[in-house]
C-alpha positions as CSV (number, residue, x, y, z in Angstrom):
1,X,-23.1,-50.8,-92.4
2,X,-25.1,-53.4,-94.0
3,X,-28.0,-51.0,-94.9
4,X,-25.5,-48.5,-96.8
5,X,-24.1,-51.7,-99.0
6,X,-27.6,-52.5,-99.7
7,X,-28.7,-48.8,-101.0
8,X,-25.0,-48.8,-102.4
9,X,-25.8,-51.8,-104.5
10,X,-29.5,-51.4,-105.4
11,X,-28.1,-47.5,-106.9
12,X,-25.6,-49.3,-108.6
13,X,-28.0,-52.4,-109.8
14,X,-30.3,-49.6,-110.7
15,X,-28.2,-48.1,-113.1
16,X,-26.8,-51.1,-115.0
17,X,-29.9,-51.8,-115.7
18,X,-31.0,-48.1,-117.0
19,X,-27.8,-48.2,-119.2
20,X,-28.9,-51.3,-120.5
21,X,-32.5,-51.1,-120.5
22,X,-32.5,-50.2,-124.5
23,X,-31.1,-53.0,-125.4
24,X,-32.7,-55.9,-123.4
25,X,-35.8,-56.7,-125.3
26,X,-33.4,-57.2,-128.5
27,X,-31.0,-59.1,-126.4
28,X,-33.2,-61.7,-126.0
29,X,-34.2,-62.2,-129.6
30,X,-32.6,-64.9,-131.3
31,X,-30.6,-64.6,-135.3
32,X,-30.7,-67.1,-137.0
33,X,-29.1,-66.2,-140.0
34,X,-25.6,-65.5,-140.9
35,X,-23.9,-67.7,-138.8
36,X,-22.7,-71.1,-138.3
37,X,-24.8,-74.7,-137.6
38,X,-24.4,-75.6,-134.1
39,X,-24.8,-79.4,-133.3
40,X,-28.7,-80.3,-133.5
41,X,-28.3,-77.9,-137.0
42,X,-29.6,-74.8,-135.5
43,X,-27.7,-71.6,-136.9
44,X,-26.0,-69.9,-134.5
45,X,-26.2,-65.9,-134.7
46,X,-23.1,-64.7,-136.7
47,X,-22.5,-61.7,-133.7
48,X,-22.6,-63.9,-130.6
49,X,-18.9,-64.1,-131.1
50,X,-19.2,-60.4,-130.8
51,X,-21.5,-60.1,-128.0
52,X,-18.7,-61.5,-126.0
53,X,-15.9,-60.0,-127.2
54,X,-17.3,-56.8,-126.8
55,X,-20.1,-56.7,-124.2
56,X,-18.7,-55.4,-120.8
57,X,-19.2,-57.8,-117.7
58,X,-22.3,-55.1,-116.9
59,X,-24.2,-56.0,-119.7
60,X,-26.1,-59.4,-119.1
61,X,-26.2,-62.0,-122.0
62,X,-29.8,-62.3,-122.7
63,X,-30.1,-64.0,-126.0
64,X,-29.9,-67.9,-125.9
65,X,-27.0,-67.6,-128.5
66,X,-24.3,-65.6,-126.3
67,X,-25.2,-68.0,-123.4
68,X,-25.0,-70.9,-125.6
69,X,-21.3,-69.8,-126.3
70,X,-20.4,-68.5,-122.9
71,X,-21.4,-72.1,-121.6
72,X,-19.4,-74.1,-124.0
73,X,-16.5,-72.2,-123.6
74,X,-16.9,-72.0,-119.6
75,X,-17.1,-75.8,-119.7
76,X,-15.4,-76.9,-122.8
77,X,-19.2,-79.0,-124.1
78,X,-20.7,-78.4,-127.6
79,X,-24.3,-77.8,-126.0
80,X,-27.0,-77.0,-128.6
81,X,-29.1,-73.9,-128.3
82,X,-32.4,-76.2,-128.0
83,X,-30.2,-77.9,-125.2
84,X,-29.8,-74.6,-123.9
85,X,-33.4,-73.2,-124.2
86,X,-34.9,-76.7,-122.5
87,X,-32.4,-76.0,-119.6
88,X,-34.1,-74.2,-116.8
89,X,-35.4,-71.5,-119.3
90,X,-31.7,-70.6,-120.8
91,X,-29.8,-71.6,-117.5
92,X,-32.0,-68.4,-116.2
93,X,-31.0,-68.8,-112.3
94,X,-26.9,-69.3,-113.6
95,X,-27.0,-66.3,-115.6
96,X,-28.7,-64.0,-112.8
97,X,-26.0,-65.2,-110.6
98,X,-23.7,-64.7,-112.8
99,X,-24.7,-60.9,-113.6
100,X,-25.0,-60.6,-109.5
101,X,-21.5,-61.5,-109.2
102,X,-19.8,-59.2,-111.6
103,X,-22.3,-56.3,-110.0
104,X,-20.8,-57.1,-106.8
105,X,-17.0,-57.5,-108.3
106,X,-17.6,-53.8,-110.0
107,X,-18.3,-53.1,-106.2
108,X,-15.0,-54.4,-105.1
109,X,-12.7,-52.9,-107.9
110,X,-14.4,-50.6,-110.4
111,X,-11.6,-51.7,-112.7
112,X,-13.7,-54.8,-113.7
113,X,-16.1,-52.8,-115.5
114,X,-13.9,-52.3,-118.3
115,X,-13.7,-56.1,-118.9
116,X,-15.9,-58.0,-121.5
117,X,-17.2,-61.4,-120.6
118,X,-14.5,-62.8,-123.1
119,X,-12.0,-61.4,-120.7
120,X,-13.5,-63.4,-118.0
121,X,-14.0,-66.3,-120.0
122,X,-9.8,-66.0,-120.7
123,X,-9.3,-65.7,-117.4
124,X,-11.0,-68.9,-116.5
125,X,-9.4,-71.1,-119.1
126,X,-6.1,-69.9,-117.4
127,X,-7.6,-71.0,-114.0
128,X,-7.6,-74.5,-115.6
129,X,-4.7,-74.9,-116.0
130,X,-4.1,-76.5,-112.3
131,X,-0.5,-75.7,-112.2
132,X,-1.3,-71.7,-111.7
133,X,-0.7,-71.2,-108.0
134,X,-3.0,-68.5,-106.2
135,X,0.3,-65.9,-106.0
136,X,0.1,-65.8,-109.7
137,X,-2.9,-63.9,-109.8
138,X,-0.9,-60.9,-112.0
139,X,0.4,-63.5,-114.5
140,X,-3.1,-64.2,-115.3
141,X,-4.3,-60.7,-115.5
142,X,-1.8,-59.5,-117.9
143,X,-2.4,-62.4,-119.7
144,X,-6.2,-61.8,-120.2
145,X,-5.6,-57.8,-120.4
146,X,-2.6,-57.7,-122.0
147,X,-1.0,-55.5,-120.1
148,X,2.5,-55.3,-118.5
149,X,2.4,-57.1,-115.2
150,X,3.8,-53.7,-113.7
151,X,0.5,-52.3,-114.6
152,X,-1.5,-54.3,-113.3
153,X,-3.1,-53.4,-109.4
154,X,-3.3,-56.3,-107.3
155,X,-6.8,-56.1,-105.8
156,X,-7.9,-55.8,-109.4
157,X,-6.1,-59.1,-110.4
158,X,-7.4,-60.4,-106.9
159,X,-11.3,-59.5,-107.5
160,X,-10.8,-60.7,-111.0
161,X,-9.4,-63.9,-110.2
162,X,-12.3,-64.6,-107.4
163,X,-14.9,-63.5,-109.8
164,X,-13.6,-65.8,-112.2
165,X,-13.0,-68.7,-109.5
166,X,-16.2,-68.2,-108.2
167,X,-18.4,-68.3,-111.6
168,X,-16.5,-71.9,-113.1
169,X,-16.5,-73.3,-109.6
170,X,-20.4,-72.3,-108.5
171,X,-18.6,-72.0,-104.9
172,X,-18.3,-68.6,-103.3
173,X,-14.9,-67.8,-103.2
174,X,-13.8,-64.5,-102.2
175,X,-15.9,-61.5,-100.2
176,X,-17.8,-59.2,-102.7
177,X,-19.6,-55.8,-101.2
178,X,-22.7,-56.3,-101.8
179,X,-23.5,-59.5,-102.1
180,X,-26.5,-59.7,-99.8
181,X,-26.8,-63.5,-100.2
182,X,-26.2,-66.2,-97.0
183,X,-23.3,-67.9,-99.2
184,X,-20.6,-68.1,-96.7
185,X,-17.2,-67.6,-99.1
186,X,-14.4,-69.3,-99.4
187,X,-10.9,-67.5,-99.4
188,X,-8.9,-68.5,-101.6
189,X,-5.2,-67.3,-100.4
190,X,-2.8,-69.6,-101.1
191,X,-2.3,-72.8,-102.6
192,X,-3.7,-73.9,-106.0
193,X,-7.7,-73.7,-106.7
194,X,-7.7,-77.2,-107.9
195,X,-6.4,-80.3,-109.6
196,X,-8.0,-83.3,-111.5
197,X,-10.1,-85.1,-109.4
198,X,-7.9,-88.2,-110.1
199,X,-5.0,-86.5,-109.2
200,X,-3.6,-87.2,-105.8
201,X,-2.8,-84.0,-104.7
202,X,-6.5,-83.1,-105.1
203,X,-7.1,-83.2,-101.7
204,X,-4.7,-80.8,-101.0
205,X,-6.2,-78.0,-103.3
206,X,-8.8,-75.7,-102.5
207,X,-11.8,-77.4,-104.0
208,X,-10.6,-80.5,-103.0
209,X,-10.1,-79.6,-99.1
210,X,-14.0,-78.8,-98.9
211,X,-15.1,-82.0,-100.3
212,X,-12.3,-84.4,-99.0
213,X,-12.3,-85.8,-95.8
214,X,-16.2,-85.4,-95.3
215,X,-17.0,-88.5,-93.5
216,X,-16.4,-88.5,-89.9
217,X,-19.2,-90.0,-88.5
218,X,-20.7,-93.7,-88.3
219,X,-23.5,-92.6,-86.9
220,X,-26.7,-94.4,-88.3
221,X,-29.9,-92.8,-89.3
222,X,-33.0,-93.8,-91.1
223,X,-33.7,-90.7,-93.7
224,X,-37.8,-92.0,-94.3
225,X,-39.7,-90.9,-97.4
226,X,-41.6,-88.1,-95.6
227,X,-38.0,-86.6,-94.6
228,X,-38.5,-83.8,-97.2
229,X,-37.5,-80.2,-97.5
230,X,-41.6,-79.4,-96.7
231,X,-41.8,-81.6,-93.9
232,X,-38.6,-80.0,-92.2
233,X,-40.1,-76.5,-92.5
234,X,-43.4,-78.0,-91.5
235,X,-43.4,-79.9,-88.8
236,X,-39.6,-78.8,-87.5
237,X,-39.6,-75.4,-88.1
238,X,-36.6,-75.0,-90.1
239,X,-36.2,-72.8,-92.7
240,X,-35.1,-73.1,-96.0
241,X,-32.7,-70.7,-97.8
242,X,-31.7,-71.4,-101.3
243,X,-28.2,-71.2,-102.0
244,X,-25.9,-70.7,-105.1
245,X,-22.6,-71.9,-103.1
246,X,-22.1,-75.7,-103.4
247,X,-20.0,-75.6,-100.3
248,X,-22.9,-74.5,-97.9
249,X,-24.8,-77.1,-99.4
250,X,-26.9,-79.1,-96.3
251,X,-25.4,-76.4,-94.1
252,X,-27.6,-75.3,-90.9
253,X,-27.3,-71.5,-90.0
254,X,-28.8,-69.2,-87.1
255,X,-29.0,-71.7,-84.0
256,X,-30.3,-74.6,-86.7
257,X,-32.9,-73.1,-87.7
258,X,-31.9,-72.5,-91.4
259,X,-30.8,-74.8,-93.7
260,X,-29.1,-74.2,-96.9
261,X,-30.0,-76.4,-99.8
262,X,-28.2,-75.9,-103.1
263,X,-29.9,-75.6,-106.4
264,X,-27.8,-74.7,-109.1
265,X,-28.4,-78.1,-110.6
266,X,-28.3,-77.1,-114.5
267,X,-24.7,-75.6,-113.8
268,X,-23.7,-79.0,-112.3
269,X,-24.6,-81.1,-114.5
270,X,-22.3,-79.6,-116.8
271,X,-19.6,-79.9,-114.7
272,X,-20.0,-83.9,-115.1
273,X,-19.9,-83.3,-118.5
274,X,-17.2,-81.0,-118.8
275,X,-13.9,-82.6,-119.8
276,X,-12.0,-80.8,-117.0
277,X,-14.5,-80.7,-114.5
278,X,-13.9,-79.5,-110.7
279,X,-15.6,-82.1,-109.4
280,X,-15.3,-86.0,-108.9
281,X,-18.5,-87.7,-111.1
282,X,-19.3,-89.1,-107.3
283,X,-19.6,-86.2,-105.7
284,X,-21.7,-84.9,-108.2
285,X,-24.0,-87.5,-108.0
286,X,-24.5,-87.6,-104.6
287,X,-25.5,-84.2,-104.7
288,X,-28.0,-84.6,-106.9
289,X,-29.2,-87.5,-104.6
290,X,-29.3,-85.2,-101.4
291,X,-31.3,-82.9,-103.5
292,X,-33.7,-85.2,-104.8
293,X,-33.9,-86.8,-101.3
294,X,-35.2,-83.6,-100.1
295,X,-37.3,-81.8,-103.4
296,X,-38.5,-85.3,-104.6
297,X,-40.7,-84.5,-107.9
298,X,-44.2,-86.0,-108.2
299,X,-45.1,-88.1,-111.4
300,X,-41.8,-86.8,-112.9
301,X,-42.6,-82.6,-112.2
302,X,-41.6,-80.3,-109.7
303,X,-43.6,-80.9,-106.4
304,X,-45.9,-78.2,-105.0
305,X,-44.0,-77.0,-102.3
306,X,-41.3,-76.4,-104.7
307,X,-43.6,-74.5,-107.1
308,X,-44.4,-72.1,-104.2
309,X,-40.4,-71.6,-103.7
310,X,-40.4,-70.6,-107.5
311,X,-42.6,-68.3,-107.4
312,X,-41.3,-66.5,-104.2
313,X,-37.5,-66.2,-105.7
314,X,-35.1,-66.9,-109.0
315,X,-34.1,-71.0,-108.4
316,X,-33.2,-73.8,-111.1
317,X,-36.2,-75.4,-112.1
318,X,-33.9,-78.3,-112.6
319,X,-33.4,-78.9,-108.9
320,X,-37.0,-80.1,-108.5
321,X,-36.7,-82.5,-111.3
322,X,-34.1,-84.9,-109.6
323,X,-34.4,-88.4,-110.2
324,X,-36.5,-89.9,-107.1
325,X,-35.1,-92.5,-104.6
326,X,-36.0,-95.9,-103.9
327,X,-36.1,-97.3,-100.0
328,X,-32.1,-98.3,-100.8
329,X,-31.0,-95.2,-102.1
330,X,-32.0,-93.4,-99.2
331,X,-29.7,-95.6,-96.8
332,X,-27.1,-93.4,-94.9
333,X,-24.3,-95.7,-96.1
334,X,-25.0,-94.6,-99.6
335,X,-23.7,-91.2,-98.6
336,X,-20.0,-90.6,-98.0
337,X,-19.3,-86.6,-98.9
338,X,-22.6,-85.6,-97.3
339,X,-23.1,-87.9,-94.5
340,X,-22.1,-86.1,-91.8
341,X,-24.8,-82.8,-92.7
342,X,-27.4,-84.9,-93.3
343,X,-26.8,-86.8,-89.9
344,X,-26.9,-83.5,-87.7
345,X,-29.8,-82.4,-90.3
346,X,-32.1,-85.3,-89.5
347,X,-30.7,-85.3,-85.5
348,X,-31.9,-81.4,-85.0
349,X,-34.8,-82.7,-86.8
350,X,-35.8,-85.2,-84.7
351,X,-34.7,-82.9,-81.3
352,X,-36.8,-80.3,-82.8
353,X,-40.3,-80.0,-80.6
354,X,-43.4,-78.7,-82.2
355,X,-44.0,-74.8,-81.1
356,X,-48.0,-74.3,-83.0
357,X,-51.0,-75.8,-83.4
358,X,-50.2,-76.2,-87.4
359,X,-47.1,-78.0,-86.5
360,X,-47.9,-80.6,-83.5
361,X,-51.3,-81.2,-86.4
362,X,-48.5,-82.5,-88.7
363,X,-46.4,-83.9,-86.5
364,X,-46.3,-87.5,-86.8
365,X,-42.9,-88.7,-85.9
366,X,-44.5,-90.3,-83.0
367,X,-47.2,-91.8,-84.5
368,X,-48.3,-93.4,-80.7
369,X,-47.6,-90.3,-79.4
370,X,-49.5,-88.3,-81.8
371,X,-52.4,-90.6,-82.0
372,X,-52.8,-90.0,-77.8
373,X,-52.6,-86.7,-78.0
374,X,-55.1,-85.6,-79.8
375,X,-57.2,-87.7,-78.7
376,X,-56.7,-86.5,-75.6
377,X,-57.6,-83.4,-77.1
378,X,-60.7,-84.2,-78.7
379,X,-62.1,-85.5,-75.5
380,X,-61.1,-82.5,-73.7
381,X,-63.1,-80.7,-76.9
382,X,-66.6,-83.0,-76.3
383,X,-66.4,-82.8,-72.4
384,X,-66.1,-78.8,-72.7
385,X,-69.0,-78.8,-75.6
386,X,-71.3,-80.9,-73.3
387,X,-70.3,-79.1,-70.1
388,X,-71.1,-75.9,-72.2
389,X,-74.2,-77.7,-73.1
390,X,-75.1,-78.8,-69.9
391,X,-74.4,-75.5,-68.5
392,X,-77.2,-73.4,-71.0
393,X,-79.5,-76.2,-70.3
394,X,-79.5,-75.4,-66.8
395,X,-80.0,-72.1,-67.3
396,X,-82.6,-72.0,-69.8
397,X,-84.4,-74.6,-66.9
398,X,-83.6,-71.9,-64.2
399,X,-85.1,-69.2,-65.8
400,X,-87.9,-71.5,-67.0
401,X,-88.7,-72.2,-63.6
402,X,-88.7,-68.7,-62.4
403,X,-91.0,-67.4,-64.4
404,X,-93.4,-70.0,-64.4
405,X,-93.5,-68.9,-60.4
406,X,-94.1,-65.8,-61.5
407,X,-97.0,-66.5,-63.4
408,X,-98.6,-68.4,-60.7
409,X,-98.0,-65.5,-58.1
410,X,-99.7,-63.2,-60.3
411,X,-102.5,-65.7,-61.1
412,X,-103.1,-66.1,-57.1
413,X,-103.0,-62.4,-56.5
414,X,-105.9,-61.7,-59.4
């Protein structure tokens, strides 16, 4: 059951990190000495070649160097460890992912633990090359392992190949026991992953299946300033549930009562910068836009309600940093891959009636509406205060009057 996967994973969770627990706080320490100058003239530490060649997939990458390197090999960029450290502390929500998903993968096929995040790195570079078909998952894995493709298991080349898939691509692709998040995954089981954006036959991939052929709707909304990722949990009562899986993005879950908003915005901004990106520079840009539309930052910095969301869980800082939109950015026509989410989005919005006190307060959709209704209610309030007034008054006179004849029986009797 669910319950056992959860124990299952939080033992397993447990002991990765009481293998590893020695060697965090120098993990995160930076060298700089003995290595090479990256581009802003930092020195690179001279063993975070070594960190990935011969740190297993168990043992997170702490120190600013090894990410440095695993992100410029990942996505083929020459990023600078100050570019690095100024990204959402170290890409901090990428990397937890990240460790989350080879935890989860160990799950699946304990093989993977004897793989180093070099391996994995390998194994991505071959996924780029777009001619590599899904069916030739044990080409690749004997490739990377260097091992006989007799020897090689197919679910291990399988949970491999997803991990990897899954990791370059931020998109869920592939179940993982254990993975306790609400990304709904992808399965991959035929077919090529991807081509080049440009390519025609994009469409026809994986990747490009999910994104293409997103508008089917001409359906015209008005997406106000207020229409915010606060103001839907406010006032609509719909929930919102971080997610690391660009496909669920502006998906609602659980009767429409959940909505999934993407974050990892650090991780896709280097995917418009990557040289052989996944993704279309549009669509990527038009992500960030739905984002901002509903986490707008105030005077450049995160907004409150997105502090709060920090604190309660790991997200990208960088999502609540989105450039804001003017009046004509927010137009409906300005979205083509994401039109048809944020449509339903802002129509089970606008169904959506107000069930508390806290909500019809902030409701103001109706502003006629609104207005009426409470002041309906405040004149119900004063005619119940002065009926209550008018009621002790009464009383207090009653009683008054009662034992004032009293006083004047007893006065006639003496």
């Amino acid at each position: 059951g669910l319950s056992e996967l959860l124990d299952q994973s939080e033992l397993f969770c447990g002991w990765v990190d009481l293998r590893w627990e020695l060697d965090e706080s120098s993990n995160r320490e930076i060298q700089m000495s003995g290595g090479t100058s990256s581009r802003d003239g930092s020195v690179l530490d001279s063993k975070e070649s070594d960190s990935l060649e011969s740190w297993p997939l168990l043992r997170p990458l702490q120190d600013l160097t090894s990410r440095c390197s695993f992100l410029n090999s990942m996505f083929s960029l020459n990023l600078s460890l100050e570019e690095v450290r100024q990204t959402d502390g170290g890409f901090a929500s990428y990397f937890v992912r990240y460790s989350s998903l080879c935890n989860c993968a160990v799950l699946r096929n304990r093989q993977v633990e004897t793989l180093t995040h070099r391996q994995l790195l390998d194994t991505v570079a071959q996924l780029k090359n777009s001619a590599w078909p899904r069916d030739a998952k044990i080409i690749i894995t004997s490739l990377v392992t260097k091992e006989s493709q007799a020897d090689i298991d197919s679910e291990f080349a399988e949970t491999l190949i997803d991990l990897a898939a899954s990791v370059w691509s931020i998109i869920a692709i592939g179940k993982f026991p254990g993975d306790v998040s609400y990304d709904e995954p992808i399965v991959w089981e035929n077919g090529k992953l991807f081509t080049q954006p440009s390519a025609p036959e994009y469409s026809k991939s994986v990747i490009g299946m999910i994104f293409s052929n997103q508008l089917t709707t001409n359906e015209v909304v008005k997406l106000p300033q207020s229409f915010t990722a606060a103001y839907l949990e406010k006032v609509g009562g719909i929930q919102i549930r971080w997610t690391n899986n660009l496909a669920d993005h502006l998906l609602l879950r659980d009767d429409d009562t959940k909505l999934m908003l993407f974050h990892q915005v650090s991780a896709l901004r280097l995917h418009k910068a990557s040289p052989d990106s996944l993704f279309p520079p549009a669509l990527v840009d038009e992500t960030l836009r739905t984002i901002s539309l509903l986490v707008p930052p105030v005077l450049g910095a995160c907004n409150p309600w997105f502090q709060a969301e920090q604190q309660k869980q790991q997200i990208d800082g960088q999502a609540g940093l989105c450039d804001r939109l003017n009046s004509s950015e927010r137009q409906i026509d300005r979205f083509l891959v994401w039109r048809e989410r944020l449509v339903l989005l802002k129509r089970t919005f606008d169904e959506a009636e107000p069930r508390t006190l806290s909500q019809l307060w902030w409701d103001d959709r109706r502003k006629s509406q609104w207005f009426t209704f409470w002041v309906a209610v405040l004149v119900f309030i004063v005619t119940v205060f002065f009926g209550i007034i008018q009621s002790v008054a009464s009383i207090v006179q009653a009683w008054a009057s009662v034992k004032s004849l009293k006083a004047n029986g007893a006065e006639r009797v003496a």
